[in-house]
VEXTORMI-829260 format. One line per field, with one value per residue (C-alpha): y, z, x; residue number from 0; residue in one letter. Coordinates in steps of 0.001 Angstrom, whole numbers, plus 500000, padded with zeros to 6 digits. Layout:
v = (Y	...)
w = (Z	...)
u = (X	...)
nr = (NUM	...)
rest = (a	...)
//
This chain:
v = (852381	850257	850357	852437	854950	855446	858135	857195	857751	855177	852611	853278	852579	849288	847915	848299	846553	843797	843828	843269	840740	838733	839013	837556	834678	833990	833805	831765	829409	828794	828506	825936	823953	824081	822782	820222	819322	818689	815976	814250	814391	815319	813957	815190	818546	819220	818232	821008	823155	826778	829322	831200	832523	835063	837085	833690	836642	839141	836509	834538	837538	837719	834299	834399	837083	835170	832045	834707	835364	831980	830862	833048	833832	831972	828459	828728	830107	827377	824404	825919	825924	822513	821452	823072	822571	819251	817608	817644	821291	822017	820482	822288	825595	824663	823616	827006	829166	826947	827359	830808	830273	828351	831722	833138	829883	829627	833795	832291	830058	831468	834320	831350	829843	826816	826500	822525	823467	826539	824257	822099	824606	826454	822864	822180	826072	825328	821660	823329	826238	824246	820615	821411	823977	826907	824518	823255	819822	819233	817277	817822	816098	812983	812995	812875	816772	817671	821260	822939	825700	828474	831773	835145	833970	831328	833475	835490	833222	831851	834871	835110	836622	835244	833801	835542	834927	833593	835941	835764	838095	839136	837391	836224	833402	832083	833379	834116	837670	836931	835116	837689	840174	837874	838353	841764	840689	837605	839319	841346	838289	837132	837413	838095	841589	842385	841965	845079	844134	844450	840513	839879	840509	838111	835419	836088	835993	832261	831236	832131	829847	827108	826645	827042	824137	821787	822165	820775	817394	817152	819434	816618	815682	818537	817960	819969	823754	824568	827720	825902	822785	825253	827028	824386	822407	825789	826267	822566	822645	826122	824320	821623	824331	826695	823514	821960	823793	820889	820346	817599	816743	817381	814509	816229	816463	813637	816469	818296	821157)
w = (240027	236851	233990	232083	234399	233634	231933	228301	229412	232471	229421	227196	230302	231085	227316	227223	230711	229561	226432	227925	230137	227535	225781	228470	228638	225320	225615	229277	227090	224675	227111	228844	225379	225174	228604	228570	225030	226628	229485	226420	224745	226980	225106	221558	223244	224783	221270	219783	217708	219122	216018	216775	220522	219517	222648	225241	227805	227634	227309	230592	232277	231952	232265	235806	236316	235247	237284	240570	240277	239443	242734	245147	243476	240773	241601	245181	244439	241761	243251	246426	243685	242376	246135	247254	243434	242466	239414	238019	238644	237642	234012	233838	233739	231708	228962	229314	228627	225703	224361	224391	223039	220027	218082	218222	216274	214628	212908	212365	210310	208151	207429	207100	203942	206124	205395	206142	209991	209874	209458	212316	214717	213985	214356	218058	219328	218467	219893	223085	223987	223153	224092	226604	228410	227627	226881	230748	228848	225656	224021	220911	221532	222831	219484	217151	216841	218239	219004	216421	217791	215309	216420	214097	214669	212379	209989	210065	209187	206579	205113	204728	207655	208816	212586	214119	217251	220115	222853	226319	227329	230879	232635	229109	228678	225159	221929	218830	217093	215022	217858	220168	217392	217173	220735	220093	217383	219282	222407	219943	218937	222168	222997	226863	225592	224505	227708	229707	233271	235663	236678	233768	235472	237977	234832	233413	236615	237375	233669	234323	237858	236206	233327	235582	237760	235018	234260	237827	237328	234467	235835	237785	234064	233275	233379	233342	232062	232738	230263	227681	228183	227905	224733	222642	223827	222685	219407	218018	219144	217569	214261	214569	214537	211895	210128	209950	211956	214662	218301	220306	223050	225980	228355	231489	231058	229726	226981	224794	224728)
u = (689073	688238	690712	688800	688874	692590	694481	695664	699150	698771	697082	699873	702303	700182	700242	703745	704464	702651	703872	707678	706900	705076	708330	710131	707790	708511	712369	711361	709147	712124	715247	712561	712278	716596	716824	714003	715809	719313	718158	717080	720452	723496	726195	725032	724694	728423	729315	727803	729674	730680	731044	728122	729279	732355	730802	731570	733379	730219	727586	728979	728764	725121	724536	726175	723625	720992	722047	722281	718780	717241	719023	718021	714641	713205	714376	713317	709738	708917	710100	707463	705034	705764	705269	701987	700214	698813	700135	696595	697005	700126	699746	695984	697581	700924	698074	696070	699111	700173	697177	697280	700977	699376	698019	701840	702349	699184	700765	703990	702765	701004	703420	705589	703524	703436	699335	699106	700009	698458	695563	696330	696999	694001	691936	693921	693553	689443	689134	691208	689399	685830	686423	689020	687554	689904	693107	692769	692913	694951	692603	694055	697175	695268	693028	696632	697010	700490	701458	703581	705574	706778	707974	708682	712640	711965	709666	712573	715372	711975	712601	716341	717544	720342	720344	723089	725337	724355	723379	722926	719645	719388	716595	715244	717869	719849	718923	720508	720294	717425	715425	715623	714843	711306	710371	708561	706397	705540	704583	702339	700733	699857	696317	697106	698638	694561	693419	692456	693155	695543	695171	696801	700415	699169	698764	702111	704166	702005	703282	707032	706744	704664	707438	710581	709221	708676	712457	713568	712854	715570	718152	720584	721243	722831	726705	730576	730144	726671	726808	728671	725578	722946	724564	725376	721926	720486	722065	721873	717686	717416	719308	716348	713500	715033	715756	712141	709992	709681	710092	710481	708062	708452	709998	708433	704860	702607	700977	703077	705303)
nr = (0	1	2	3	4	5	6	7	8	9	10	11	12	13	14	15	16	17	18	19	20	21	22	23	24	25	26	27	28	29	30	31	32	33	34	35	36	37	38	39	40	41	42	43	44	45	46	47	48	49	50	51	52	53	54	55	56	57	58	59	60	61	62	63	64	65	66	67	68	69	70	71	72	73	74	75	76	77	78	79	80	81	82	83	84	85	86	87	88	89	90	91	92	93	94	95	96	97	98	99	100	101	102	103	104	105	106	107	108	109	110	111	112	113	114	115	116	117	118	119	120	121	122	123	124	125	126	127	128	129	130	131	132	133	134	135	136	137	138	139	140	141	142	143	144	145	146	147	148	149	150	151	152	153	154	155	156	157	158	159	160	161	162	163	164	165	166	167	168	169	170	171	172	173	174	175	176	177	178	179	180	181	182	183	184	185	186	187	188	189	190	191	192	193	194	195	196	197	198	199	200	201	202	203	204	205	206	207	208	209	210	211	212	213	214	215	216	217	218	219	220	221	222	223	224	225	226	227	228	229	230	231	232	233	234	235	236	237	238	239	240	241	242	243	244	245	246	247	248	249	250	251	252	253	254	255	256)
rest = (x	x	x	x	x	x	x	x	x	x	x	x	x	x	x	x	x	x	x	x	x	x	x	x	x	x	x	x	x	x	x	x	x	x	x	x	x	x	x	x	x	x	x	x	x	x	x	x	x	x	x	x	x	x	x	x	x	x	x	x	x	x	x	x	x	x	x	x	x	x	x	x	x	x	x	x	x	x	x	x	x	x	x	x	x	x	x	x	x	x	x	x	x	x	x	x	x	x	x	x	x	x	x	x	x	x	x	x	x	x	x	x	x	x	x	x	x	x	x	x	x	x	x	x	x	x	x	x	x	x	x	x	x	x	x	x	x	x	x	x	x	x	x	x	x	x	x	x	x	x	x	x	x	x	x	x	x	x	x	x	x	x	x	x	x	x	x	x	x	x	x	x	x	x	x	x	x	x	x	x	x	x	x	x	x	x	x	x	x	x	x	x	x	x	x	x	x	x	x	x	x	x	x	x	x	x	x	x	x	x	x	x	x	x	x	x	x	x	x	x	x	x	x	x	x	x	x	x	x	x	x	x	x	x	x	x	x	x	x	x	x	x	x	x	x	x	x	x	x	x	x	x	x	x	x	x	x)
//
């Protein structure tokens, strides 16, 4: 049966599937920045300040939910992933999704007033999908255009909002009140949500796997209270963003992040 053989109600019921699981690859894609962020900086991060977490008891809860399942599932299945998939391989389809992720920024942006970047973005999404072959390459990068990630949490806080406390999603990871808020919007953005097949759940599962492997390199570096090292590496990274719109790159991969 092709999809367009299928009831509106079964559509409606696919969109919005996708549509949820997009916006858990958004929160993945951002608790993978805060992690890949603290192996650079483990001291600076156990420093971090603690004001915003005045729901530590609830928020630990959920994290030791979320810890339970990356154990016993997630973990497990990427690190077989990062054994069977060539490196070549590997960083091919880490670039493809982030070029997809590069139009969430590329909105951002502009509804951010932020029209120098907006420039650049649109200039490394083009020389991606052309020269690159889809973003299998980051050519971009190598010719001096880095990636600039913006999310509608910062064109929220942009805006005035204020950020929030710091929550603890299930499955989705550490956010703050106005970040998670952005999540929707952003999985509206994505172009994967415009696709009409059911492959697609296929794609975003591979993108979950493909980012929770690049984080095992680094993870030995985490030290003491793993919650309170994730937080605070979290919240001061989240600071960074809101603060200037930048991120670092990404000690993992030789491209960007």
């Amino acid at each position: 049966m092709t999809y367009a053989s299928l009831s509106r109600s079964s559509r409606v019921t696919k969109s919005a599937g996708r549509l949820l699981l997009t916006a858990a690859i958004c929160a993945s894609s951002l608790a993978c920045a805060v992690e890949r962020d603290t192996t650079a900086r483990p001291a600076a991060a156990n420093s971090a300040p603690i004001e915003q977490d005045p729901w530590e008891s609830f928020n630990r809860s959920i994290y030791a939910f979320n810890d339970f399942v990356d154990i016993w599932f997630l973990r497990p299945v990427a690190s077989s992933y990062r054994t069977v998939t060539p490196d070549f391989v590997n960083r091919s389809v880490s670039n493809v999704f982030r070029n997809i992720g590069d139009v969430v920024s590329l909105a951002n942006t502009i509804l951010q007033l932020k029209h120098e970047r907006a420039a650049e973005t649109t200039t490394r999404i083009m020389f991606n999908t052309i020269f690159g072959l889809g973003g299998i390459f980051d050519v971009a990068t190598k010719w001096g255009i880095p990636r600039q990630r913006e999310d509608f949490g910062q064109t929220l806080v942009y805006w005035g909002a204020p950020e929030g406390n710091y929550l603890m999603l299930p499955l989705l990871g550490p956010a703050t009140v106005t970040d998670a808020l952005g999540y929707i919007p952003d999985g509206l953005i994505n172009p994967v949500n415009r696709l009409e097949s059911p492959e697609v759940f296929y794609a975003l599962g591979l993108e979950i796997v493909d980012q929770r492997a690049d984080l095992i390199p680094g993870e030995n570096l985490i030290v003491g209270d793993k919650y309170v090292f994730i937080r605070n590496a979290y919240l001061q990274q989240r600071r960074h963003v809101i603060n200037d719109g930048e991120v670092q790159a990404d000690p993992f991969l030789n491209d960007d992040f």
